[in-house]
Each structure stands twice: as structure tokens, then as C-alpha cells.
C-alpha positions in Angstrom: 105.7 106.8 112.0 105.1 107.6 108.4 107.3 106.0 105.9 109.9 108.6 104.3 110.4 109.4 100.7 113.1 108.5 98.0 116.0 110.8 99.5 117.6 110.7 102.8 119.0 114.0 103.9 122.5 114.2 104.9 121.5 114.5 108.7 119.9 111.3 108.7 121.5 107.9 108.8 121.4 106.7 104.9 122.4 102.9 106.0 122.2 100.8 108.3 119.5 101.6 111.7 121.5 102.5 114.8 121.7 99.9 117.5 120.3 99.6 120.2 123.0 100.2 122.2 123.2 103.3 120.4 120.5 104.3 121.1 120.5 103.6 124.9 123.7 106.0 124.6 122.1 108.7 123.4 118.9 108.1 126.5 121.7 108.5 129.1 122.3 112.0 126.8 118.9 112.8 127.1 117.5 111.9 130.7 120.5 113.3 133.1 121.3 110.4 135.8 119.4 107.9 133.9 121.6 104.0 133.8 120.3 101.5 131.1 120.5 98.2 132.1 118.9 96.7 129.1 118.0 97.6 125.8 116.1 95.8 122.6 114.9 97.2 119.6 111.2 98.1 119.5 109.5 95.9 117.4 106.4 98.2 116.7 108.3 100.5 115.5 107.7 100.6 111.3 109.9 101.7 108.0 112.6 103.5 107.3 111.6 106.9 109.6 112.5 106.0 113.2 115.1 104.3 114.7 113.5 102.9 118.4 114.3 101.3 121.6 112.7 99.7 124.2 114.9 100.6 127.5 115.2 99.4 131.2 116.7 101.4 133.9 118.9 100.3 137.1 115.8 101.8 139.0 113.3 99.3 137.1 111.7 102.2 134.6 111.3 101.4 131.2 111.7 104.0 128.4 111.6 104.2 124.5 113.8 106.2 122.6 113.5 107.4 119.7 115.4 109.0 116.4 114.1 110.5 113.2 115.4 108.9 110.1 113.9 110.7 107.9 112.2 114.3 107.3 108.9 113.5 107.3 109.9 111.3 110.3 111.1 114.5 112.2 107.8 116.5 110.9 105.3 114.1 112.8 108.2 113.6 115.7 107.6 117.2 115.9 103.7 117.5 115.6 103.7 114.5 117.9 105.7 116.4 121.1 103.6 119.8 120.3 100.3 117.4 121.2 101.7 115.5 123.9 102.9 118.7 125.4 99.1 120.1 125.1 98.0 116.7 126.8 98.7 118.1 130.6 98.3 116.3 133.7 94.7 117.3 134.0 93.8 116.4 130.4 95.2 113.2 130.7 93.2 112.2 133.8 89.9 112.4 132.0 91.0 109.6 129.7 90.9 106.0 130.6 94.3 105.2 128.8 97.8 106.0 129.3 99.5 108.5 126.9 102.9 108.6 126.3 105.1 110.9 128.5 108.0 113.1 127.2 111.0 112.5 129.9 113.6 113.7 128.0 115.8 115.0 124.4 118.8 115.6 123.0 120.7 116.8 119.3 121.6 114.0 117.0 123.0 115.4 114.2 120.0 117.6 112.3 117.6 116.2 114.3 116.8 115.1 118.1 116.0 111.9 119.9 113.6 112.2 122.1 112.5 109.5 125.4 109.2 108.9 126.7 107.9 106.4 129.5 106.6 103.2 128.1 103.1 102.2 127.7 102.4 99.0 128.9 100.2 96.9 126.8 100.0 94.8 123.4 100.0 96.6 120.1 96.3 95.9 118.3 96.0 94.5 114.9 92.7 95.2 113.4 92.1 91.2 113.1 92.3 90.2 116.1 90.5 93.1 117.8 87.4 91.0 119.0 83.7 92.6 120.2 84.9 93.1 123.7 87.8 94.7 122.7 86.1 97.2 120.0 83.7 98.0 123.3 86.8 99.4 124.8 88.0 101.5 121.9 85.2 103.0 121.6 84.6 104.4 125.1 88.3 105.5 124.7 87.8 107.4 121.3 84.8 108.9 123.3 86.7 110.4 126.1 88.9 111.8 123.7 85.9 113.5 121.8 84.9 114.8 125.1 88.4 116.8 125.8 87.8 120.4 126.6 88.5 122.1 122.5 90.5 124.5 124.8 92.9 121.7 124.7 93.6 122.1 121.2 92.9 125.9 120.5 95.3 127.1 123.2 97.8 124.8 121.8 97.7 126.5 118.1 96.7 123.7 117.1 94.5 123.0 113.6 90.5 123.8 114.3 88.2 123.0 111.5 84.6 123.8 111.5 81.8 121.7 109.7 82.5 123.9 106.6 86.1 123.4 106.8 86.1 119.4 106.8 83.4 119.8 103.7 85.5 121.9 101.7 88.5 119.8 101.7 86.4 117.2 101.1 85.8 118.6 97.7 89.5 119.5 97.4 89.9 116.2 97.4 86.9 115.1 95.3 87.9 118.1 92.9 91.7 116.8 92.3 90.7 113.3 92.0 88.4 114.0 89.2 91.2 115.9 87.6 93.5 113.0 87.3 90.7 111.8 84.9 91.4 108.0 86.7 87.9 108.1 89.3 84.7 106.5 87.8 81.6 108.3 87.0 79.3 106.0 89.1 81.8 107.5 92.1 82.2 110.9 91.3 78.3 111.2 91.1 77.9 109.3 94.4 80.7 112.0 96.0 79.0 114.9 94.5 75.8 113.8 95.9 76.9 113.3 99.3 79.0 116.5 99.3 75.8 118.5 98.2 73.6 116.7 101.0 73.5 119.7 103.4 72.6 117.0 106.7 75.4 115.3 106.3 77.4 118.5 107.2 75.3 119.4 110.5 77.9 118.0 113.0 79.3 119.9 116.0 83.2 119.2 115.4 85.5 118.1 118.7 88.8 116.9 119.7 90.2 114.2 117.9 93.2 112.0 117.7 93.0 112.7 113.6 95.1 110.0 112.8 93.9 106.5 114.3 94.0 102.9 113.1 94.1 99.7 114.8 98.2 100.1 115.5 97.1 103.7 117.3 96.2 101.0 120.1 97.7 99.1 123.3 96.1 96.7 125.1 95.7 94.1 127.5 92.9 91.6 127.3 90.1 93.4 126.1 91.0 96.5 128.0 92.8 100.0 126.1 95.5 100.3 128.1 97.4 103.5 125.8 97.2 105.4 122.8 100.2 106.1 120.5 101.1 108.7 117.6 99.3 112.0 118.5 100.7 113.7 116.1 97.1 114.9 114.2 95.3 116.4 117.2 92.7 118.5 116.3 89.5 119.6 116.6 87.9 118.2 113.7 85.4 115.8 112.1 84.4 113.5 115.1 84.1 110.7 112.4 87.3 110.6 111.5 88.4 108.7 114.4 86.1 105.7 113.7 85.8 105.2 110.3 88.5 102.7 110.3 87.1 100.0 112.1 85.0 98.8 109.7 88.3 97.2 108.1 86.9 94.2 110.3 85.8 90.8 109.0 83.5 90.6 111.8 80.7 92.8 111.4 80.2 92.7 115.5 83.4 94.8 115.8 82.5 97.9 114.5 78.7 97.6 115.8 80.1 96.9 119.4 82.5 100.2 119.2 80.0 102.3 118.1 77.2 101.5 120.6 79.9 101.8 123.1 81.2 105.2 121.7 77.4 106.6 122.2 76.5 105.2 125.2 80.0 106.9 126.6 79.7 110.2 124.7 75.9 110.3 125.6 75.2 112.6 122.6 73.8 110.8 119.4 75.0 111.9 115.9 72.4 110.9 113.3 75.1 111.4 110.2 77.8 110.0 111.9 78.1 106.4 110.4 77.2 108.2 106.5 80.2 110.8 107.2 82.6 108.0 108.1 81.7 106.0 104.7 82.2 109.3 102.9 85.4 109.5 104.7 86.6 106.1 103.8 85.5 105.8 100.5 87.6 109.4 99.5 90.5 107.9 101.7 90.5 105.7 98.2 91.2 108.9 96.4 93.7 110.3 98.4 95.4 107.3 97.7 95.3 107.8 94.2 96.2 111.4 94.5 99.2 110.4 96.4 100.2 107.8 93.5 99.8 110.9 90.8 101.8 113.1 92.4 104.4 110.6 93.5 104.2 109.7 90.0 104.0 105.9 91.1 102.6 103.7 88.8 102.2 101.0 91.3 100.6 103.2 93.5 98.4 104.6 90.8 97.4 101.5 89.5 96.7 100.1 93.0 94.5 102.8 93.5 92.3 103.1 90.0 92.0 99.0 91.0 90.7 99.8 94.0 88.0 102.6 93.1 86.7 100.1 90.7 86.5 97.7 93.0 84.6 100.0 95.2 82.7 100.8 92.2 81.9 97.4 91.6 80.7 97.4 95.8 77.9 100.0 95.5 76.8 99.0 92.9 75.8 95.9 93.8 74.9 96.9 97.2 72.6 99.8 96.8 71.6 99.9 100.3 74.3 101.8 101.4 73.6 105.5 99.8 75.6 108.3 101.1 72.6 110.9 100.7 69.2 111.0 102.4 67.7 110.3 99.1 68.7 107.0 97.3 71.6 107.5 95.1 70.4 105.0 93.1 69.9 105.9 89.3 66.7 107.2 88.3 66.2 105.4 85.1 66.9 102.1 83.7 69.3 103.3 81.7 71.2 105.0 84.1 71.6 101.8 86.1 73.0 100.2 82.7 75.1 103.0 81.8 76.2 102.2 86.3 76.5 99.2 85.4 79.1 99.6 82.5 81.4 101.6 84.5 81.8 98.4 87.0 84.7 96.4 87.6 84.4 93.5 85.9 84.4 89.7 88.4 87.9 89.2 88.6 88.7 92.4 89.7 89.6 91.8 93.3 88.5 93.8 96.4 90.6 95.4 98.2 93.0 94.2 99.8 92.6 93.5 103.6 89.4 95.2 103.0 87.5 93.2 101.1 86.2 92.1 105.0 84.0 95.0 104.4 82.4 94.6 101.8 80.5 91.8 103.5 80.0 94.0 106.6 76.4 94.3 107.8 74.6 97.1 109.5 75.6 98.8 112.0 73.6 101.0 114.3 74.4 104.7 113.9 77.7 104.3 113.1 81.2 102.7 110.8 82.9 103.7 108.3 85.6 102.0 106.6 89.2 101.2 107.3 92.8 100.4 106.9 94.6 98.1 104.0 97.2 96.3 105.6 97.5 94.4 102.2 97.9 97.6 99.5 101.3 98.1 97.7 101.8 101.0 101.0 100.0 103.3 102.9 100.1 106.8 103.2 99.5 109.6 105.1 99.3 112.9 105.5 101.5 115.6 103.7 101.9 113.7 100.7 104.7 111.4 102.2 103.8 107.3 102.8 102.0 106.7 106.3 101.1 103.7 108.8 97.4 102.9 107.7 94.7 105.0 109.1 97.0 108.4 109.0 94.6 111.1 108.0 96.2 113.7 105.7 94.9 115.6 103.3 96.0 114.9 99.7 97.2 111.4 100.5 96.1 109.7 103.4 95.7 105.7 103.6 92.7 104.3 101.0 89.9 102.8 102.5 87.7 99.9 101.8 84.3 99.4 100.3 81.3 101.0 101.9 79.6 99.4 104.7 75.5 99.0 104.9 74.4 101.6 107.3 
């Protein structure tokens, strides 16, 4: 769930996080007959927004409930149920993971708890995911590209066209640049890639629109579910990949992405260059989000970071964003590049600098998740769990990979 902001509304708990056996109270509220037999506290569940429990009933299901704690809590609570609800029997067949189910809600105060079935399986830390396991994500991202759009337009839900997901790119680009805080060497290499016509040839599809490695169950090196739904979409198909390049071992992101081809069957040449685009703007957002927070930490985190990406493409010029090398055309503009580095000792981002050191992959990655910045954030403006997208502050993302 995304973390809240500063004030907690009067119809949220301001203290301490109900108990589970408050919780299991309000289940037998919200699913009529059901009898909890045990009840613990979900330890997945993140922050300040949700309270959550794992339950077990006298007739051996198991349930999690859960209760908004905050407003942006309820908001993505709310976008959450409006996507599970569009996810119908039939929809969910054609995937090869289990979704969660919606079995029952009731009032708490201002807002609602709401109880779905449990999805079995281990939450994924980016880490740990190995090659087999990335295999498996990517066949599952796949069959969610390959959803019927009819899923999401009959829903209301947002549709974005190519055009769409270039312009707010350059929303983005646009208010980064006026906070005055983004390096030249970066703005050119974002103005470049947003004028590249090729890399906006893409035919958009359904997409989760918010994934990250803690989107993920498993068991062994098999997706068993995918959680937090709350940002489906038809959209940018990149967007659901670009995180896995957060990973230290290179193999990971080229294993998911020759598995998410083979399984969608269609090959997109600019797939891998969109998803570094995406990443390296995530970085923005994140500043944007510290500006407009007016966080200092956050601001600082983030200007440290662009410099350390900075610092990355420069010294690995490999990796252009354009067809054409973005490499400057003189010697002096690779000094004057130069000059706008990061000096040594500025450090790489954190949990990221794994990518800096990622090698090629084949038609594919994009960068990731920090699970080491001062927070994350997501969509909305309001703090997220890494890998939210959003659009003026979604989670920053690490150093380009080589394509």
C-alpha cells in the first residue's frame, strides 16, 4: 500500500494499529457466517496505510482483511477493488497466477475493510529472485499483456495511447527541469530520447501499471499470485518490466525478458530503450515528489541520485536512449559532459547501484526499485511501495542498463 502523508484524518486510527483480533471482528462483520479460528498480523503488509490480517476459518479457508489507515490508503483500496472487480472469472483463467478475490466488506468508521481469499505463496524480494524465477515473471507479465483491452475499457478504466505515455513523459521531463535541480548532461539525454520518433512506435496493452518485486508470490521458482492491482491500465507495455533490472545479477533481467517474448510471441524492438527512459525519469519523479513535498531529504536524495546517474552514462556511453549515439559531438562537449559529473565519492544509488554493473540484455530491461532511498513513492504525489508508477512522483530508478 502506499505510505500516507503527514495528517491522519479523523476517520482513521491516529495511534496505535488495530489488532488482530480486531480485525478478525470486523471479517465476521464482513463475510456473513464466517468463524475465525485464528488470526496473525500480515507481515507483508507495509507503513502506516493498512492495517492487515492473515485469517483462518473453522471451515479451513484462509482470508486477509484489511483496513485503510490513511487517505491515500483508501484511494488505492478503492482503485484496487474497481480492478479486481474488472478481473472476472474468465479473465482470470487466462493467467497462470492466482489474483486476489474480493469475499466480502463492511463500514469502519469513514472508511471500509474489505476481505479477500489468500494467495498462497512467498512474497519476492528483488534479491533473491534468481534466473528461474525471473523466467516465471516474465511469462506471467506476458499473459497479463495479452488480456483482452476490453478488460480495462469496459471497466472505465485509464487508456493511454503511444502519444499519451510520450506526453507525460515530457510533463515530467518539463517540471523537472523547472525545479532547476536536473543536470544538463540529463536533460539533453531526455530531450533526445523524447524527440526519437521510434521509440514511440509501440502498440499499448494491458498492464498491471504498478509492479515491483513485492507485486509477487511465489513458490520455488514458480509465480504463484500477483498483488496490488490498483494501476490497471492499458498503457505503456514497458512499464511492467523496467524494474527488474534493480538486480545484481545481470541473468535476472535477461532470463525475464527472453521469457516475456517467447510467451507474448510479438517482438518489440524499443522495448528495452523505453523501459531505461522510464527508469531513468522514475529518478525525476522522485525529485518532483521531494519539491513539492517540500522535503529536503527527499530532494537531496534525489539531486544525489540524478548525479549519480549522471556520473553512469557518462562513463558508459554504450547505453544511448536514441537510435543515434547521444554521445557529444565535439571534444568539448564531452568536457563540458564531463564537468557536469558527479564527482568519485558520490555514491550510486542505493540498492541500485546493482545496475549500474548490469550487462546486456537482449531486447529488453529497464531499471528498477531502491529498497535503500530515504522512501519511495508512488503515484498521486503521496509515498508508495517501490515500483508504484504515478505520475509526478513515482519510485526513482537506478542507473541505465547496456542495451
Amino acid at each position: 500500500m502506499a505510505q500516507g502523508g503527514r495528517g491522519v484524518p479523523a476517520a482513521y486510527p491516529g495511534g496505535m494499529a488495530r489488532s488482530p483480533l480486531t480485525l478478525a471482528a470486523l471479517a465476521t462483520a464482513a463475510v456473513p457466517g464466517l468463524d475465525v479460528t485464528h488470526a496473525s498480523r500480515l507481515s507483508s503488509s507495509r507503513g502506516r496505510d493498512v492495517d492487515a490480517a492473515v485469517l483462518t476459518s473453522r471451515d479451513g479457508r484462509h482470508l486477509v482483511i484489511r483496513v485503510p489507515r490513511t487517505e491515500p490508503g483508501e484511494a488505492e483500496q478503492s482503485a484496487d477493488l474497481v480492478a479486481l472487480r474488472a478481473l472476472s472469472d474468465g479473465v482470470r483463467s487466462r493467467l497462470p497466477f492466482a489474483v486476489p478475490r474480493l469475499v466480502g466488506q463492511t463500514p469502519v468508521g469513514g472508511t471500509r475493510a474489505i476481505v479477500h481469499e489468500f494467495v498462497d505463496g512467498d512474497p519476492v524480494a528483488l534479491e533473491a529472485i534468481t534466473p528461474g524465477l525471473a523466467s516465471s515473471i516474465g511469462r506471467a507479465i506476458a499473459a497479463v499483456h495479452a488480456l483482452p483491452t476490453s478488460v480495462v475499457s469496459d471497466a472505465g478504466l485509464p487508456h493511454l495511447r503511444a502519444i499519451d505515455v510520450m506526453r507525460e513523459s515530457l510533463a515530467t521531463l518539463d517540471r523537472a527541469s523547472e525545479t532547476g535541480l536536473v543536470p544538463a548532461g540529463l536533460l539533453r539525454r531526455w530531450e533526445l530520447a523524447s524527440e526519437d520518433q521510434s521509440l514511440w512506435q509501440f502498440t499499448p496493452t494491458v498492464i498491471n501499471g504498478g509492479l515491483s518485486a513485492g507485486s509477487f508470490l511465489s513458490i520455488g521458482e514458480t509465480v504463484t499470485g500477483v498483488l496490488g492491482w490498483s494501476r490497471l491500465q492499458i498503457a505503456d507495455p514497458a512499464r511492467d518490466l523496467f524494474w527488474l533490472l534493480g538486480s545484481a545479477d545481470a541473468a535476472v533481467p535477461e532470463s525475464a525478458f527472453e521469457a516475456y517474448h517467447e510467451a507474448r510471441g510479438i517482438h518489440d524492438r524499443e522495448l528495452a530503450r523505453r523501459a531505461v527512459f522510464a527508469a531513468e525519469l522514475e529518478v525525476a519523479r522522485w525529485l518532483l515528489h521531494g519539491t513539492t513535498s517540500q522535503s529536503t531529504e527527499i530532494t537531496d536524495d534525489a539531486v544525489e541520485m540524478l548525479h549519480a546517474l549522471l556520473d553512469r552514462v557518462h562513463r558508459d556511453m554504450t547505453n544511448p536512449l536514441t537510435m543515434e549515439q547521444d554521445r557529444p559531438a565535439s571534444l568539448t562537449d564531452a568536457h563540458d559532459l564531463a564537468e557536469l559529473g558527479a564527482p568519485d565519492s558520490v555514491r550510486l544509488m542505493p540498492a541500485s547501484a546493482a545496475l549500474a554493473s548490469a550487462s546486456p540484455v537482449s531486447a529488453s530491461p529497464v531499471s528498477p526499485v531502491w529498497a535503500g532511498s530515504a522512501a519511495s513513492v508512488g503515484s498521486g504525489g503521496s509515498p508508495a511501495s517501490p515500483g508504484s508508477s504515478g505520475s509526478a512522483a513515482t519510485p526513482p530508478t537506478p542507473p541505465t542498463p547496456r542495451d
